[in-house]
C-alpha positions as CSV (number, residue, x, y, z in Angstrom):
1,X,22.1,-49.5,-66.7
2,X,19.4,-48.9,-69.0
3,X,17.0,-47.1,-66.3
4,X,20.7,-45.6,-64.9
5,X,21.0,-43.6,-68.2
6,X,17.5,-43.0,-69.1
7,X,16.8,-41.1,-65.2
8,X,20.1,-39.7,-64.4
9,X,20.2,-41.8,-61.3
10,X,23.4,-41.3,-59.3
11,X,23.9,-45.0,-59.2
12,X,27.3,-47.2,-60.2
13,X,26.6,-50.6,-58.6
14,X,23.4,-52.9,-58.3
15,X,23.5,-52.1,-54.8
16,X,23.2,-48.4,-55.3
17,X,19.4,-48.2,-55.3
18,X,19.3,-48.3,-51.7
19,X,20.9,-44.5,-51.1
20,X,18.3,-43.2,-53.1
21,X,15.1,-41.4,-51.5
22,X,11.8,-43.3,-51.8
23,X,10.2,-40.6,-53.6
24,X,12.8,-40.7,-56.0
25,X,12.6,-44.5,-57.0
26,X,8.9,-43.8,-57.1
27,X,8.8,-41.5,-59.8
28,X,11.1,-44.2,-62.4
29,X,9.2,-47.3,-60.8
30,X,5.6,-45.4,-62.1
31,X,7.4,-44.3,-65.2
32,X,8.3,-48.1,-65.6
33,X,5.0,-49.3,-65.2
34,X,3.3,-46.6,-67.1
35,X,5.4,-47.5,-70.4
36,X,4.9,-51.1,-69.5
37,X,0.8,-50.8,-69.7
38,X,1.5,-48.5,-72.9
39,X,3.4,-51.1,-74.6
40,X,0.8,-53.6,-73.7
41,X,-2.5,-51.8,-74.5
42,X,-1.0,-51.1,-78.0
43,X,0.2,-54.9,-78.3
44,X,-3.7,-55.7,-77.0
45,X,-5.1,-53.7,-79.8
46,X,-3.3,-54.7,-82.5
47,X,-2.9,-58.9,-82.0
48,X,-6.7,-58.5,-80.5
49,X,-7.8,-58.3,-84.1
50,X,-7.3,-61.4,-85.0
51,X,-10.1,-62.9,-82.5
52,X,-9.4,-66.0,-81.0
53,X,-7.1,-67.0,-83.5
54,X,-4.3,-64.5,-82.1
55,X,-5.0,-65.2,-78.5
56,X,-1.3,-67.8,-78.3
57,X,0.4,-65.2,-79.5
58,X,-1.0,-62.4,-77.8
59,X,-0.5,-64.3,-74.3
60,X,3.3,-65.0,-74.9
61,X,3.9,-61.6,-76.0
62,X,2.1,-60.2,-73.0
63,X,4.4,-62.5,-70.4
64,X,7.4,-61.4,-72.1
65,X,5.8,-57.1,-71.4
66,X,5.4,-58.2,-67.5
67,X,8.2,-59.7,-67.2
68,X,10.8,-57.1,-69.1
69,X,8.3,-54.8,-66.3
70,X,9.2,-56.9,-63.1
71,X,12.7,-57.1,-64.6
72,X,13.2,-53.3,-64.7
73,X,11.4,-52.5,-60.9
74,X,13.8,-55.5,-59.6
């Protein structure tokens, strides 16, 4: 609903994806992706002070990016 709102894709039903043109969904799935890498570079820099002591944290935070990511393109 979320990617629904955000694109303006003519979409009512999970199901719905599959009328739309290829070049279409490729222009929200590299959208997706791109804001996915931003998120994570910026998460990278900022825990990736800390040294090692930060690397726990940093891991779980960057599973939870990727996934919200594969979670959005699915």
């Amino acid at each position: 609903m979320q990617l629904r709102a955000a694109y303006r894709l003519p979409i009512s039903r999970y199901d719905g994806g599959v009328s739309l043109e290829v070049g279409e969904l490729d222009v929200v799935a590299d959208s997706v992706i791109r804001s996915g890498m931003k998120i994570a570079a910026v998460e990278g820099a900022g825990i990736g002070l800390g040294g090692l002591l930060t690397i726990v944290p940093d891991l779980g935070i960057l599973s939870a990016i990727t996934m919200r990511t594969i979670q959005k393109l699915s």
